[in-house]
N, CA, C and O of each residue as an XYZ file, in Angstrom:
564
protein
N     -41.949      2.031      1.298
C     -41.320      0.779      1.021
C     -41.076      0.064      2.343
O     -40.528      0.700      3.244
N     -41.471     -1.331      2.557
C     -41.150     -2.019      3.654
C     -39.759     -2.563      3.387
O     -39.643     -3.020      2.250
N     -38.673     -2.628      4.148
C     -37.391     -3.338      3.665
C     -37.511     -4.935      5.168
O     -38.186     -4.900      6.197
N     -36.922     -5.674      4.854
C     -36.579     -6.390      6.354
C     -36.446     -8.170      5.745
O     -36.828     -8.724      4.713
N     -35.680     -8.664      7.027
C     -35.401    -10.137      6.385
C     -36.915    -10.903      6.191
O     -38.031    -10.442      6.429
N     -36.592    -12.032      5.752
C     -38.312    -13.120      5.856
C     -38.953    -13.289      7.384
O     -38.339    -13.294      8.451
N     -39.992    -13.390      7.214
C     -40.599    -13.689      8.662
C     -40.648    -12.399      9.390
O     -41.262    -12.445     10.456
N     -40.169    -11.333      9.074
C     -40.349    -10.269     10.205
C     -41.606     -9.918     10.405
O     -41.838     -9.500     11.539
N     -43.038     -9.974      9.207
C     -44.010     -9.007      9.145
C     -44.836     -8.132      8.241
O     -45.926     -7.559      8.227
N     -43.227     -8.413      7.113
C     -43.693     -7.127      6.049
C     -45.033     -7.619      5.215
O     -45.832     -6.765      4.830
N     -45.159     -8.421      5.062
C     -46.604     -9.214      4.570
C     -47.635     -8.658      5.105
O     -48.332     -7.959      4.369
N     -47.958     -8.794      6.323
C     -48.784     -8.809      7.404
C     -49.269     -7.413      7.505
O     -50.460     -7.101      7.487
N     -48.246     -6.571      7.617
C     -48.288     -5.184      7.313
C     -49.715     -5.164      6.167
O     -50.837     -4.671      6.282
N     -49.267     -5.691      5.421
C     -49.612     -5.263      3.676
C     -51.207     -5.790      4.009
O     -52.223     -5.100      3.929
N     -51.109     -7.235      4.410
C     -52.428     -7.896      4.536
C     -53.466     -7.016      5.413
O     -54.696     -7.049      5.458
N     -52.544     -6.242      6.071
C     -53.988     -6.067      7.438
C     -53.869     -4.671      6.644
O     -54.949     -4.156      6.932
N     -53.472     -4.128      6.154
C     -53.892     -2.694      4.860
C     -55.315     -3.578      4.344
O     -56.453     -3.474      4.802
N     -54.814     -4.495      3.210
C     -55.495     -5.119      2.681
C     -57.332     -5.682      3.534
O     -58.459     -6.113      3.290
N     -56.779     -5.414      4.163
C     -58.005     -6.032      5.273
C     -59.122     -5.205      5.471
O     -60.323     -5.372      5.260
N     -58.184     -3.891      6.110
C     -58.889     -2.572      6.557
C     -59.578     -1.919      5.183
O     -60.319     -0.938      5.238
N     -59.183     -2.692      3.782
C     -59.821     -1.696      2.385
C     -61.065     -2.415      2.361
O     -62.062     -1.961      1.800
N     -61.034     -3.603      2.993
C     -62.468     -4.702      3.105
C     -63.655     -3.581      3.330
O     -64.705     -3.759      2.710
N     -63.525     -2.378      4.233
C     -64.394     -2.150      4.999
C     -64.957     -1.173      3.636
O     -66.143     -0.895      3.818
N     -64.561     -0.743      2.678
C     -64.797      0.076      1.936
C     -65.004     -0.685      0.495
O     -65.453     -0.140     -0.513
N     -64.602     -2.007      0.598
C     -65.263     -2.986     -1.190
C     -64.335     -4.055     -0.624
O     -63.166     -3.854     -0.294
N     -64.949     -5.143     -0.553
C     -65.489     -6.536      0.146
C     -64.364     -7.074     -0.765
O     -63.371     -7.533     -0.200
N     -64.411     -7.069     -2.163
C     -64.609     -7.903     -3.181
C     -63.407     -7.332     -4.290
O     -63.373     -6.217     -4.812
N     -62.615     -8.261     -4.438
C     -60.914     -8.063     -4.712
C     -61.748     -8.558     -6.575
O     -62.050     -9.615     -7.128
N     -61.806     -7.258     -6.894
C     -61.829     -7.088     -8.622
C     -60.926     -8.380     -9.422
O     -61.329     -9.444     -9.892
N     -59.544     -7.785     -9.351
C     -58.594     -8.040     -9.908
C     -58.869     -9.669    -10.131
O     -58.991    -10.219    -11.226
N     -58.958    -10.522     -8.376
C     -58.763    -11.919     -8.430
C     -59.926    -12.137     -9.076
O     -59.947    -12.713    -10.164
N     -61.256    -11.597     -8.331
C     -62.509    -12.039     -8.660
C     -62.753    -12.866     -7.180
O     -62.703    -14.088     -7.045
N     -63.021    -11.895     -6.146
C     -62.764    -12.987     -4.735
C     -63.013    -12.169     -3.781
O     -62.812    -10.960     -3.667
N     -63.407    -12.834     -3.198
C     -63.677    -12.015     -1.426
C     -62.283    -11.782     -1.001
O     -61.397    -12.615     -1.191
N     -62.040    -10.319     -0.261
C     -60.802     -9.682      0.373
C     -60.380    -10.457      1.239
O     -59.210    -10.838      1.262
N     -61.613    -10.949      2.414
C     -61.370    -11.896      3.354
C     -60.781    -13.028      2.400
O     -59.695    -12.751      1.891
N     -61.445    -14.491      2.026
C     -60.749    -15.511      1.471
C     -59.686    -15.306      1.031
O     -58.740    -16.089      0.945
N     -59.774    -13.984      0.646
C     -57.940    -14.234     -0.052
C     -57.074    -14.298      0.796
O     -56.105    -15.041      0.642
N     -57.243    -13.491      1.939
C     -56.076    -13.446      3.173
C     -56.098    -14.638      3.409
O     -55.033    -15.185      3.120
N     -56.980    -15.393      3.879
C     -57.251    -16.749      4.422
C     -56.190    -17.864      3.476
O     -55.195    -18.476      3.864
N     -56.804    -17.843      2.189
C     -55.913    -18.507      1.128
C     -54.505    -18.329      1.609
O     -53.860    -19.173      2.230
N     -54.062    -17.027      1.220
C     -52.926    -16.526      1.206
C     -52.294    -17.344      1.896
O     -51.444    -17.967      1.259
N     -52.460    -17.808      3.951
C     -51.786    -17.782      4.804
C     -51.833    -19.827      4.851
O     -52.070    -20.688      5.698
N     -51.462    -19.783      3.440
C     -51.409    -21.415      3.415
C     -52.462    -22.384      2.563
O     -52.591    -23.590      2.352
N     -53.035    -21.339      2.253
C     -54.403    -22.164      1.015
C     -55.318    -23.114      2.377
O     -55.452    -24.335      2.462
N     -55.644    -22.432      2.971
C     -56.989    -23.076      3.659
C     -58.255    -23.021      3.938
O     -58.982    -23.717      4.647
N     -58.457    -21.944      3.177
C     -60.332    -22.196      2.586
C     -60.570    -20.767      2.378
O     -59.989    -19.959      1.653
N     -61.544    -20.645      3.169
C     -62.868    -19.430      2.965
C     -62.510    -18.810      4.372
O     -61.899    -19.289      5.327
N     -63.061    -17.662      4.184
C     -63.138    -16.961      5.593
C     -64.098    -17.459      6.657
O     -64.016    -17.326      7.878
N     -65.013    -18.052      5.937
C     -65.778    -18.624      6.798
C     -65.538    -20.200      7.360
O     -66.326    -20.668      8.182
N     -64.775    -20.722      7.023
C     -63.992    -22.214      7.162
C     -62.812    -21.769      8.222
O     -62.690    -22.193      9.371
N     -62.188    -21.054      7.724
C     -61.077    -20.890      8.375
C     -60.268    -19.600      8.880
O     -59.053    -19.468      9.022
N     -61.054    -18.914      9.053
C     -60.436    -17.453      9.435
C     -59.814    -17.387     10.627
O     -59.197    -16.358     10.901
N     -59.875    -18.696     11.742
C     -59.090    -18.954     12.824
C     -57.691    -18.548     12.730
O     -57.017    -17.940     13.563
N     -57.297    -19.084     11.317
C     -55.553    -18.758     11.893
C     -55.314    -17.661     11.395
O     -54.148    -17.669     11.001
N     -56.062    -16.202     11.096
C     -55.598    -15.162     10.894
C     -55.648    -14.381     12.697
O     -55.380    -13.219     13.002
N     -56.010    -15.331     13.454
C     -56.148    -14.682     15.087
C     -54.634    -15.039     15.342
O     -54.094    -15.953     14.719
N     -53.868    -14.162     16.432
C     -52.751    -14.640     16.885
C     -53.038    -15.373     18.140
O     -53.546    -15.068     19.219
N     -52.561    -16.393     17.647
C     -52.114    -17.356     18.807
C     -53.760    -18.079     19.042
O     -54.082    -18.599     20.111
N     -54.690    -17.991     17.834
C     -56.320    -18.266     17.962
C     -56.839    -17.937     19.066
O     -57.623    -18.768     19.525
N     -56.609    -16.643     19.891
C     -57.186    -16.022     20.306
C     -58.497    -15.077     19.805
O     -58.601    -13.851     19.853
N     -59.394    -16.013     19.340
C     -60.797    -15.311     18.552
C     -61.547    -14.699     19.725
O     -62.657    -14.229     19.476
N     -61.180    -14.655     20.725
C     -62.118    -13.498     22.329
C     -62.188    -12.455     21.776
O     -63.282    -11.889     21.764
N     -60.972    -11.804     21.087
C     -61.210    -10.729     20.841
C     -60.787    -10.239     19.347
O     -60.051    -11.033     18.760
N     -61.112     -9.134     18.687
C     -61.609     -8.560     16.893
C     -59.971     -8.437     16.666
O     -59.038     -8.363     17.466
N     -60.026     -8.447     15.495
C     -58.800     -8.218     15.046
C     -58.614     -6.788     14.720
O     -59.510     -6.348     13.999
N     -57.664     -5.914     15.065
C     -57.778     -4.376     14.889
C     -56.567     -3.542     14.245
O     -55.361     -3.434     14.469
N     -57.416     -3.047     13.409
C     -56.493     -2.461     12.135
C     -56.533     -1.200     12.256
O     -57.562     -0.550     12.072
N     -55.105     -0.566     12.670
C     -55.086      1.304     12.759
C     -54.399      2.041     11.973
O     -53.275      1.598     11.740
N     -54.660      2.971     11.500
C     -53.868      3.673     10.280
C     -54.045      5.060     10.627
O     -54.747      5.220     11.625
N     -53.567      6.196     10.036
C     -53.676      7.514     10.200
C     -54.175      7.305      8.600
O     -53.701      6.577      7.729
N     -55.329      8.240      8.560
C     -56.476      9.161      7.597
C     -56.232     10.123      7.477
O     -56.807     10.540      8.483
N     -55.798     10.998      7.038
C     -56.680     12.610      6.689
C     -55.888     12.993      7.998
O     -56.320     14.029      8.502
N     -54.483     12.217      8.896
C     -54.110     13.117      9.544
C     -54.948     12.894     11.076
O     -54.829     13.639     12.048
N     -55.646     11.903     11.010
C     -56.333     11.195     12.202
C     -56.603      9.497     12.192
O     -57.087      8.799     11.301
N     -56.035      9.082     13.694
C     -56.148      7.697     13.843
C     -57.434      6.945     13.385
O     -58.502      7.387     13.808
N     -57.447      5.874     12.582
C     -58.520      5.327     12.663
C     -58.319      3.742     12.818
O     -57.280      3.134     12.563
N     -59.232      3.326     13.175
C     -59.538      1.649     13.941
C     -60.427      0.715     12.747
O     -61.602      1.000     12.517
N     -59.864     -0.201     12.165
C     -60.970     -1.121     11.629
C     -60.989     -1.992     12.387
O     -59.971     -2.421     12.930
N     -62.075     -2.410     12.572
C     -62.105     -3.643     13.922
C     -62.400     -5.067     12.153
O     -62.496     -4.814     10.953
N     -62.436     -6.247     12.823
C     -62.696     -7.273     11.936
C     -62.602     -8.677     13.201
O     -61.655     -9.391     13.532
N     -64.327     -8.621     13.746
C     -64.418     -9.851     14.835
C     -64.889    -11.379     14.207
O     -65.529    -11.751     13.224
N     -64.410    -11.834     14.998
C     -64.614    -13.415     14.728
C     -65.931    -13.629     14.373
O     -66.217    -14.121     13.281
N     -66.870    -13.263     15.299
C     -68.426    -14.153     15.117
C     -69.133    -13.098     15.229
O     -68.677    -12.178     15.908
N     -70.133    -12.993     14.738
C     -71.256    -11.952     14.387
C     -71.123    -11.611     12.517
O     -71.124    -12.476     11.641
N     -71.034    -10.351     12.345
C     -71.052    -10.089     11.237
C     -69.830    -10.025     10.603
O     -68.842     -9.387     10.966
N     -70.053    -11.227      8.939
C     -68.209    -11.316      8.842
C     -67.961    -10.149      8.093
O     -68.390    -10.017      6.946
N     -67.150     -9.112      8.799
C     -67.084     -8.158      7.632
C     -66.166     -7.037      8.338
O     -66.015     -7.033      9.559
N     -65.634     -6.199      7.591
C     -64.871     -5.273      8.523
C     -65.398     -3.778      8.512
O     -65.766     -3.082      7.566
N     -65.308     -3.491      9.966
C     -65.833     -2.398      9.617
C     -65.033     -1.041     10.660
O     -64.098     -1.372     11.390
N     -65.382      0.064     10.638
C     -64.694      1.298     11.112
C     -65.399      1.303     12.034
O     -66.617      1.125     12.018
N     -64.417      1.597     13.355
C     -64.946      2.279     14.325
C     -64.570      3.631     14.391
O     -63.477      4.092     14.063
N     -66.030      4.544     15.058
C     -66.137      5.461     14.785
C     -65.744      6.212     16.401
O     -65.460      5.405     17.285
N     -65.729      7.776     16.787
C     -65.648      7.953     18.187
C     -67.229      7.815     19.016
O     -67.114      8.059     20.217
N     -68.219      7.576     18.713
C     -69.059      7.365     19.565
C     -69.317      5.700     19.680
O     -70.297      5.231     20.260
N     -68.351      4.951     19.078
C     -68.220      4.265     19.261
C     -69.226      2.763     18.395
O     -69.527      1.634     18.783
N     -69.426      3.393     17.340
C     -70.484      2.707     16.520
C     -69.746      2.009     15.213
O     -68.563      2.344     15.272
N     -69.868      1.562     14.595
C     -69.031      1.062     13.456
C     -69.838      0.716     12.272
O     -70.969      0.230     12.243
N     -68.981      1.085     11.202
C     -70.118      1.124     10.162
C     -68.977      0.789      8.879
O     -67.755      0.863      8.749
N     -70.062      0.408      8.092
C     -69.759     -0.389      6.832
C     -69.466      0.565      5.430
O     -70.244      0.660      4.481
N     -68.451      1.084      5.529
C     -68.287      1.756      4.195
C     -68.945      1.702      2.692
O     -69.305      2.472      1.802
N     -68.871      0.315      2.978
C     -69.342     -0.482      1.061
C     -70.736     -0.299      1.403
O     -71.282      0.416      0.563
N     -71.647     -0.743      2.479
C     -73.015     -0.755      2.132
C     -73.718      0.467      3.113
O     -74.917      0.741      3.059
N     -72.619      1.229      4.127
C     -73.575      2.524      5.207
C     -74.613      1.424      6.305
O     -75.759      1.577      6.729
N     -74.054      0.809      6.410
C     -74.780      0.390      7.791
C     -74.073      0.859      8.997
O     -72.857      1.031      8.915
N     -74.608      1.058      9.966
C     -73.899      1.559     11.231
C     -74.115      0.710     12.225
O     -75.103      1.032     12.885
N     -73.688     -0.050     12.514
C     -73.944     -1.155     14.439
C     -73.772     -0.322     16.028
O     -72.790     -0.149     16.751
N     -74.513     -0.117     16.094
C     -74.557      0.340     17.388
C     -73.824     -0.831     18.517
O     -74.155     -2.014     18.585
N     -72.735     -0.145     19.374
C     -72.708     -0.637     20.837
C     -73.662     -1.644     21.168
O     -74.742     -1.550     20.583
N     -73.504     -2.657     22.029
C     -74.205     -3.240     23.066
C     -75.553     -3.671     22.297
O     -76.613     -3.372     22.846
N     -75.588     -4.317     21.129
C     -76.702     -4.357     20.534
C     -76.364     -4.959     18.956
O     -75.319     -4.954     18.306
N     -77.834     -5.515     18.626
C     -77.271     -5.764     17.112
C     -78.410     -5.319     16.536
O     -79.102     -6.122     15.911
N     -78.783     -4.003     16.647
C     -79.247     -2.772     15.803
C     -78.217     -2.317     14.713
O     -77.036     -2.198     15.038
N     -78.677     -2.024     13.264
C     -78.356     -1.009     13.073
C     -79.036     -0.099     12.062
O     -80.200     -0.260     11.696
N     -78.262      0.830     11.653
C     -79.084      1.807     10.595
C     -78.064      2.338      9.499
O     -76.836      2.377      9.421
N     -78.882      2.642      8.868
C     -78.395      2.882      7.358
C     -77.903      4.883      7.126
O     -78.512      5.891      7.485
N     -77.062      4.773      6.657
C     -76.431      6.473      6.346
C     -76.014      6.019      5.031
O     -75.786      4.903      4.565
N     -75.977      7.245      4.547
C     -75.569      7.722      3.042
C     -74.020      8.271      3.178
O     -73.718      9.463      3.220
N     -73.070      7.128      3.240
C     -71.739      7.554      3.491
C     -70.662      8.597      2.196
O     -69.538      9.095      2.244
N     -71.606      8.542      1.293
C     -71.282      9.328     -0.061
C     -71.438     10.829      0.370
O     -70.667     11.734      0.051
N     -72.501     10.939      1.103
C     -73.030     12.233      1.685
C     -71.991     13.192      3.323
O     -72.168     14.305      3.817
N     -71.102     12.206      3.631
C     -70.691     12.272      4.696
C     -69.341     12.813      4.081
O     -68.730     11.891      3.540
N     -68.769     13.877      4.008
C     -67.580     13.851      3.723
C     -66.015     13.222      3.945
O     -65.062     12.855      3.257
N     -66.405     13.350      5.386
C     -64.983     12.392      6.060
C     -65.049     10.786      5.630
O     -64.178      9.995      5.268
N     -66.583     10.662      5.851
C     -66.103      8.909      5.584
C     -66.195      8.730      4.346
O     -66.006      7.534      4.125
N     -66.461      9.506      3.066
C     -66.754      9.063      1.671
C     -65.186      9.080      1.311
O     -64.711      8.326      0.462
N     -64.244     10.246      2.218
C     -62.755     10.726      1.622
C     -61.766      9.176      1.890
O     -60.828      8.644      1.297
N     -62.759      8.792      3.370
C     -61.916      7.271      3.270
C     -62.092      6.155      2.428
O     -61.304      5.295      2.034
N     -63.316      6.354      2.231
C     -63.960      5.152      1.721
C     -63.280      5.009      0.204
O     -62.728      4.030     -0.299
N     -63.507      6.264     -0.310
C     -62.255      6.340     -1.514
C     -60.823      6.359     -1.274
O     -60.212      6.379     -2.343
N     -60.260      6.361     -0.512
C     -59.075      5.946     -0.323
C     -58.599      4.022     -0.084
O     -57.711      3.238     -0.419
N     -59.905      4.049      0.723
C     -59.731      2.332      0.777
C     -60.027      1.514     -0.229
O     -59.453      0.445     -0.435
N     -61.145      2.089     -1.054
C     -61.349      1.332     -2.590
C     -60.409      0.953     -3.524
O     -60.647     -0.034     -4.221
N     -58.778      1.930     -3.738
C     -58.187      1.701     -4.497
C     -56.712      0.951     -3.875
O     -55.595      1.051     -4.382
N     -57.104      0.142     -2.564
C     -56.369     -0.642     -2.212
C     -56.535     -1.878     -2.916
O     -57.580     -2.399     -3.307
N     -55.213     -2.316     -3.033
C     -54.876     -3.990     -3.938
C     -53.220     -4.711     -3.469
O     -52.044     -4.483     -3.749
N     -53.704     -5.322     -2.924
C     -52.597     -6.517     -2.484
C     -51.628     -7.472     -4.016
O     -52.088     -8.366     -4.727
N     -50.777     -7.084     -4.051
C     -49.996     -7.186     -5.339
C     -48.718     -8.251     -4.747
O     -47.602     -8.136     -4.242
N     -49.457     -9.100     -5.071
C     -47.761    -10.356     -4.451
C     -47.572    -10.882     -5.507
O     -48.189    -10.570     -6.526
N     -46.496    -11.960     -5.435
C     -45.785    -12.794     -6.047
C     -46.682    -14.530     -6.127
O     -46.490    -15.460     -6.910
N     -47.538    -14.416     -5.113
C     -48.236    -15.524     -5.181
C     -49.364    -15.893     -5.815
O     -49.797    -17.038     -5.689
């Protein structure tokens, strides 16, 4: 349970959960909507992620990804979610590669290669990937 006055955060908290489940199903059932747009919506009704995902940067600092950390299974993990390149969120991994839960693509470092894995087949990342699927952002709005 988050407790705290207005404005502290507790949203934000919830949203960037909400964010990091992106990396594991894009696509918010319930509304019928992209995970991204909805945050976007959310923070004032101003478009699409692709219109306006500026003011989810603090202080529109888009230089650098927006980064989402949580403990897994009892280990830190990183969703990165950058401004320009591919809109989408994805896990970074320790060799430093990041990959797409919902579809198994992997991006290599220093490059815009990537390759395809069978993340169903992978135990650690299938245990997240099902954990992030049954994330849902439940507000009042």
């Amino acid at each position: 349970m988050l407790v705290g006055r207005n404005g502290t955060g507790k949203s934000s908290v919830l949203e960037a959960l909400y964010l990091a489940s992106a990396c594991a199903s894009s696509w918010d059932a319930v509304r019928r909507v992209s995970k991204l747009d909805y945050v976007v919506s959310r923070r004032g009704g101003r478009g699409s992620w692709s219109d306006s995902r500026r003011f989810l940067w603090y202080m529109g600092d888009t230089e650098h990804p927006i980064e989402v950390e949580m403990t897994v299974g009892g280990r830190a993990r990183k969703f990165v979610i950058p401004f320009d390149g591919f809109p989408a969120v994805r896990l970074l991994r320790d060799d430093g590669s990041l990959v797409d839960l919902e579809r198994g693509d992997v991006w290599w470092p220093k490059g815009a290669s990537y390759t395809r894995i069978d993340v169903d087949a992978d135990s650690e990342l299938a245990g997240i990937k099902r954990l992030l699927e049954g994330f849902l952002l439940i507000d009042g709005g």
